[in-house]
C-alpha positions in Angstrom: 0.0 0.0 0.0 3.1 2.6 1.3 4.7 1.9 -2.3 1.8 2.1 -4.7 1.2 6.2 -2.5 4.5 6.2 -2.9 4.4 5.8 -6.8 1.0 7.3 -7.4 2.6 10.6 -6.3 6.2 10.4 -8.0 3.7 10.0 -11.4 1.4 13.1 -10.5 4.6 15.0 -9.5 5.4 14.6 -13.0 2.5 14.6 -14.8 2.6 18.2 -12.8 5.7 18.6 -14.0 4.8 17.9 -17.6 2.2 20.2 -17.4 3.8 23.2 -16.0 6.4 22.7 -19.1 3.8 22.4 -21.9 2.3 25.7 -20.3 5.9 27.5 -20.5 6.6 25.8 -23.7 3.5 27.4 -25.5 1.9 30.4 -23.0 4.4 32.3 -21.7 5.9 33.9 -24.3 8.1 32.5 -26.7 10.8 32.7 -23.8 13.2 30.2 -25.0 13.4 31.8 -29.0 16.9 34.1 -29.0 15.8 35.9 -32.2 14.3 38.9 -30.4 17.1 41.3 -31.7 17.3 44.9 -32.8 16.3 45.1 -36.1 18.1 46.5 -39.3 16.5 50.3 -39.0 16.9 52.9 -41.4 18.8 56.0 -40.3 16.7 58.8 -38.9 16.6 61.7 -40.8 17.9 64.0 -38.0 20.5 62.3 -35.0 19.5 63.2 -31.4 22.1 64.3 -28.7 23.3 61.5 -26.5 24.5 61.3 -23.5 26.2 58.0 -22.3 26.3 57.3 -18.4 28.7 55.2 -17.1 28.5 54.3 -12.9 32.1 53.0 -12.2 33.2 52.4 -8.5 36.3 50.2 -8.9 36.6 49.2 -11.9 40.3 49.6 -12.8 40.7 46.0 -13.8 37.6 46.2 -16.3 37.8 49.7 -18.0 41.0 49.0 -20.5 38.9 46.1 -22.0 35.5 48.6 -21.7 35.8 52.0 -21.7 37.7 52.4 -25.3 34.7 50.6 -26.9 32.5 53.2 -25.5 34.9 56.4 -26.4 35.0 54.7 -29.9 31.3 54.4 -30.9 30.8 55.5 -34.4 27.6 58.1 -33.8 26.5 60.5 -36.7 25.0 63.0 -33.7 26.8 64.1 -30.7 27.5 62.3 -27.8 29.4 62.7 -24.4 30.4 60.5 -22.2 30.1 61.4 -18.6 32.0 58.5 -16.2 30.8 58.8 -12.7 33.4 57.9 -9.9 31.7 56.6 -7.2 33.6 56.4 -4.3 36.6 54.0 -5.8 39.1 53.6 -4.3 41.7 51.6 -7.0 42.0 54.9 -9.3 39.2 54.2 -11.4 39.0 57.6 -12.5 42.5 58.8 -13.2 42.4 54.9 -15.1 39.4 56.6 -17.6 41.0 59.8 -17.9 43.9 57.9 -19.0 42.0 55.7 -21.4 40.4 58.8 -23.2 43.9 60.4 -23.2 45.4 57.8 -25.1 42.4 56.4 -27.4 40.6 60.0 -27.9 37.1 59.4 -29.4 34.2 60.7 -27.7 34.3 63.4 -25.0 35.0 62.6 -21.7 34.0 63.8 -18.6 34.7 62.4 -14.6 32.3 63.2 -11.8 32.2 62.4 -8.3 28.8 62.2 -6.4 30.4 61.6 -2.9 28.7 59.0 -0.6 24.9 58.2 -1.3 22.6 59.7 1.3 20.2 57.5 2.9 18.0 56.1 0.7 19.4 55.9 -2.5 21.5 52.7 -3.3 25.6 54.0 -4.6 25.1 53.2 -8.5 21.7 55.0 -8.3 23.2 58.1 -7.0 25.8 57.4 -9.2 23.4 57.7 -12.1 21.7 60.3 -10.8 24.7 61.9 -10.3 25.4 61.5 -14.1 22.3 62.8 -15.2 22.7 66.1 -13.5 25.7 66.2 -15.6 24.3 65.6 -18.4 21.5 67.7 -18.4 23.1 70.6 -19.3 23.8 69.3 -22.6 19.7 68.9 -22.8 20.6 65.3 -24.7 17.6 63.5 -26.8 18.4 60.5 -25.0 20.7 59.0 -22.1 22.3 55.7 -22.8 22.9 53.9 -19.2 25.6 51.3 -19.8 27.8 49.7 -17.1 31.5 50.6 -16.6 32.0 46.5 -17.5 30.5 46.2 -20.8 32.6 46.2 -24.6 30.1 47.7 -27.5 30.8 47.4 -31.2 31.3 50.8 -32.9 27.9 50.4 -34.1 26.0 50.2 -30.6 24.7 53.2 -29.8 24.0 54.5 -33.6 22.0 50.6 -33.7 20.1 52.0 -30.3 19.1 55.3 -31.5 17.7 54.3 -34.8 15.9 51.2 -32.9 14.2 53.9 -30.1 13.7 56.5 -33.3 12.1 53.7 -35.8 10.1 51.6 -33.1 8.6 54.7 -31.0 10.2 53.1 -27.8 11.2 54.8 -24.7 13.4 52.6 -23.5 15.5 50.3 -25.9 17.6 48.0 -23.9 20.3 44.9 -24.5 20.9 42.0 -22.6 24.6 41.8 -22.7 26.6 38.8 -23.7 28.0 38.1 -20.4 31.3 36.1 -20.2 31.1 32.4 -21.1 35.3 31.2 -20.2 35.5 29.4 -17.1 33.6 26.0 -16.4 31.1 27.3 -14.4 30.3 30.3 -16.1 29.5 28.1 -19.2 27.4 26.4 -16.4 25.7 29.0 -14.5 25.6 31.9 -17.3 23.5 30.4 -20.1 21.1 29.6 -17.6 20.9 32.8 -15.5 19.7 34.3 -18.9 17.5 31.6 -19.7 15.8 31.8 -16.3 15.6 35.6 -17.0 13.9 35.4 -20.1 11.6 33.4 -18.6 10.5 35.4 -15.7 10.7 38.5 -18.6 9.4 37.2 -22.0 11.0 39.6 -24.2 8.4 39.4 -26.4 5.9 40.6 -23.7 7.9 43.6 -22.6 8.0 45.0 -26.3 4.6 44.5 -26.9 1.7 47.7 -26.4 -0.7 47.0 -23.9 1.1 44.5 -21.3 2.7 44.4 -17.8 5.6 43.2 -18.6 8.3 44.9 -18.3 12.3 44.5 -17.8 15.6 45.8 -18.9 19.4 44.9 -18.7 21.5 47.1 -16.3 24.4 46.6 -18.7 22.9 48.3 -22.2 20.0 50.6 -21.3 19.1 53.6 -24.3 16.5 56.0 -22.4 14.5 58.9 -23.9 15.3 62.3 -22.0 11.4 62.9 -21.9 10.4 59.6 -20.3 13.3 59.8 -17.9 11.7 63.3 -17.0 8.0 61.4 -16.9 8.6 58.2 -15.1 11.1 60.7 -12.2 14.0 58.7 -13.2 16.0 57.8 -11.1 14.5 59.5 -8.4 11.5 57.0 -8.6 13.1 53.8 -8.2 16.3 55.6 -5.5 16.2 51.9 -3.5 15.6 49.5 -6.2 18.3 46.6 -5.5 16.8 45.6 -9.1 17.6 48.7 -10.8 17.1 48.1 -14.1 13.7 46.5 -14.0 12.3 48.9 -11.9 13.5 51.4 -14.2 11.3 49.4 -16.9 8.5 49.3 -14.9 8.6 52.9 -14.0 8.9 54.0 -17.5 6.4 51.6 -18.4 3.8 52.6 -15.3 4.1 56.1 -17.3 2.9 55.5 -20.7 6.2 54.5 -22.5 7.3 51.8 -24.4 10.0 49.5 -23.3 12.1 47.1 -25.4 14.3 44.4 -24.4 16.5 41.7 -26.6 19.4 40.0 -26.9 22.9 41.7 -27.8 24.8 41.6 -31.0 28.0 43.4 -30.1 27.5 44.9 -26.9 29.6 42.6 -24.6 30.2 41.7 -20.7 34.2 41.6 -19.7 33.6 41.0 -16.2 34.7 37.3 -15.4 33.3 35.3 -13.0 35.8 32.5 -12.7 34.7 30.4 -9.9 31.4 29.4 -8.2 31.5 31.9 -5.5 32.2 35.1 -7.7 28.7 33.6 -10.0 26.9 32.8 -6.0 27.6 36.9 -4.9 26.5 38.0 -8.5 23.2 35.7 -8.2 22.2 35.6 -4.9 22.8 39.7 -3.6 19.5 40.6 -5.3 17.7 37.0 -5.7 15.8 37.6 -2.5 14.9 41.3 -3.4 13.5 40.2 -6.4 11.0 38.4 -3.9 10.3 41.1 -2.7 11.3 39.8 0.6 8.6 37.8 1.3 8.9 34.5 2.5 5.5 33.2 1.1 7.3 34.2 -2.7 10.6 32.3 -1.3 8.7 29.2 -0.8 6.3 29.2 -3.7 9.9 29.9 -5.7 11.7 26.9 -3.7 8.6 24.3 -4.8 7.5 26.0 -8.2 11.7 25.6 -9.5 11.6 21.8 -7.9 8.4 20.4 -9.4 9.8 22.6 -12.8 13.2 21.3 -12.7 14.5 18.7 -10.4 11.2 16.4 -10.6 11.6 15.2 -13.9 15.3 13.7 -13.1 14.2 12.4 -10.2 11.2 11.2 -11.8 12.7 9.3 -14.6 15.0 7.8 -11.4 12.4 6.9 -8.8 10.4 5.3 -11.8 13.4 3.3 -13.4 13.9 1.7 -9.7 10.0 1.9 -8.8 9.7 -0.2 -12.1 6.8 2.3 -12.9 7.1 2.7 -16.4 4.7 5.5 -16.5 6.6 7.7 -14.0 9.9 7.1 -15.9 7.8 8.0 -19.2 6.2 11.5 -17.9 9.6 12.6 -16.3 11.4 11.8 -19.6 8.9 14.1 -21.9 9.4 16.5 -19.0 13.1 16.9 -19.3 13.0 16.6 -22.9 10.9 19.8 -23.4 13.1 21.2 -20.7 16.1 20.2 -22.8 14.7 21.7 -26.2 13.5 25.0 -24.6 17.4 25.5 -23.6 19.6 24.2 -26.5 18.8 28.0 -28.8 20.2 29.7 -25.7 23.5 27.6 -25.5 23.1 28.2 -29.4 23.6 31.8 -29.0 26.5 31.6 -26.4 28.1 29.0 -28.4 28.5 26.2 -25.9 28.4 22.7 -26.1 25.1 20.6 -26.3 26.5 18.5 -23.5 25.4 21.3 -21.2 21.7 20.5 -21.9 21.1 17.4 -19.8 22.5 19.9 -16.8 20.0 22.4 -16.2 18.5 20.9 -13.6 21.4 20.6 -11.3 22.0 24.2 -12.6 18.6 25.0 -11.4 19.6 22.7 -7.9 22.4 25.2 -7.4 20.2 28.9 -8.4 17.6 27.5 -6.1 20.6 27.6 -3.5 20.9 30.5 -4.4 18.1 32.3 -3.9 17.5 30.4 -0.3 20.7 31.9 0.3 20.2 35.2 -0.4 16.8 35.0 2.0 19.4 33.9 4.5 22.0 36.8 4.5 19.0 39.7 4.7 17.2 37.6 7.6 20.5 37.7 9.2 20.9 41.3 8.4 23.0 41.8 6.0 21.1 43.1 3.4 21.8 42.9 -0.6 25.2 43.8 -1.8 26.9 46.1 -4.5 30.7 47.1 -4.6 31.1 46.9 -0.8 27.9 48.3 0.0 25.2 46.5 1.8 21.1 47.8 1.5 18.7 46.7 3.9 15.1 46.1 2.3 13.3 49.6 2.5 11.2 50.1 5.9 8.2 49.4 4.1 9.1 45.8 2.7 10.9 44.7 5.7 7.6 45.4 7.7 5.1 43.5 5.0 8.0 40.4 4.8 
């Protein structure tokens, strides 16, 4: 009697299973298509200013490999850089005013915001700090780009004609985020896959939806829906910046678009498991909201999604339930097939397939971690900064 319970629910687990992967597979987006790219535009027939933001707070290891690609961008309009130097303490600054020395290109200018006051998380401040800047230049739009990321010559004139052509607001890039080391060809494919899925990227460009996300790294944002949506005044303690820089923009009648990068590139490596744990797993609980009734639904919603079917397929190959074995099988397959065009597009091997799951073992870690750390107090962290959840949050979690 114990084993036929204990059966009958390792084959409803993944007939649940099954179902919860037919419904991703065909209602929630498209999510696992990587052809959601800007689009060959025609040029505009007159080129806005642009101003290009750049938050930095020690980045002297990463701006040689970044920072020339930015000074060198090919733009028919005008364009300044402004660099913002927040707090560093590794000479980032006198490192970019070095770099624009010796590769010229597009103007340079390095601020200094001072400390953040209370609340306002650093690279916030830091990009409202270069804003300020930049507003007496009156630019068309403001192109928010991390001091980490590598863009083509093309980038921002392939932004601007996107925002110009499409009538968006927002026009924003998911960077191609460093794929060297072993376990960022584990973990890295599938923090964007798991992305894409909570975002659709179809969704968020589409009139009349909710959804709504960008990427930190590669943001293009209109001047007059910065003014509109209070940017960045709005969203001052967003761990999550750039989505709630979306959603605000969105929340004010704009139009938001997000894809996947050609030619705007990450150069930050994350060699080992513990640099890819921080990177996940300071804002993985934030994105919860805080709440532990989100934390748990996550914790059972990615095991029936991604660790039953495995364990289904196992259970039912010992259980000698051939149905069990069956469901988890179709299970993983469809996992499988919704995460080989993403490999595809980072150019790793197909033998990195059959590991999602334990990839999604070790984000679930992850994210219980992170509920951890700001239950013991230590908040989500950025650059040797630590943010508690706002008062409001903290109280409701």
């Amino acid at each position: 009697m114990g084993e036929t319970a204990h059966v009958s629910a390792i084959v409803w687990s993944a007939a649940g299973s099954l179902a919860a992967w037919l419904w991703l597979l065909l209602c929630q987006g498209w999510f696992w298509r990587t052809d959601v790219r800007l689009p060959p535009l025609r040029d505009p027939d007159t080129w806005p200013d642009v101003c290009v933001v750049v938050p930095a707070r020690d980045e002297a290891a990463v701006l040689p490999a970044s920072l020339p690609s930015v000074l060198a961008q090919d733009y028919p309009g005008r364009a300044e850089v402004f660099l913002v130097d927040d707090g560093s303490t590794d000479g980032t600054g006198e490192i970019a005013r070095e770099l624009a020395r010796r590769h010229g290109g597009l103007p340079l200018t390095v601020g200094s915001p001072g400390g953040p006051p209370p609340g306002w998380t650093g690279k916030l401040w830091a990009v409202r700090h270069g804003m300020a800047l930049a507003g007496a230049r009156d630019p068309g739009y403001l192109l928010l780009t991390d001091a980490d990321i590598a863009h083509a010559p093309d980038s921002l004139r392939r932004l601007v004609a996107a925002a110009r052509g499409g009538g968006f607001d927002v026009v924003s890039q998911m960077a191609r985020l460093r794929v060297e080391s072993r376990w960022e060809r584990l973990v890295v494919p599938a923090f964007v896959y798991f992305f894409a899925q909570l975002y659709p990227f179809r969704r968020i460009g589409r009139d009349g939806t909710r959804t709504a996300a960008a990427a930190g790294g590669c943001v293009l944002l209109s001047a007059g829906a910065a003014s509109r949506a209070r940017i960045p005044d709005a969203i001052r303690q967003a761990v999550i910046d750039d989505v709630a820089l979306a959603r605000a923009v969105k929340r004010s009648g704009g139009r938001v678009w997000l894809g996947l990068a050609d030619g705007v590139d990450s150069v930050r490596p994350y060699p080992r498991l513990c640099d890819l744990w921080r990177m996940v797993s300071r804002s993985a609980y934030a994105q919860l909201r805080h709440s532990p009734l989100l934390l748990a639904g996550t914790v059972a919603g990615l095991a029936l999604v991604y660790l039953v079917p495995p364990v289904a397929v196992a259970a039912g190959a010992v259980a000698g339930s051939a149905v069990a074995a069956a469901l988890g099988a179709v299970a993983w397959l469809v996992m499988s097939g919704t995460y080989v065009p993403l490999l595809r597009y980072y150019r790793q091997p197909l033998w990195l397939v059959p590991l999602l799951p334990f990839t999604a073992a070790l984000y679930l870690l992850m994210t219980v971690d992170s509920a951890v750390q700001h239950h013991r107090g230590r908040g989500a962290a950025w650059k040797g900064r630590t943010y508690a959840a706002p008062k409001a949050v903290r109280d409701k979690g």
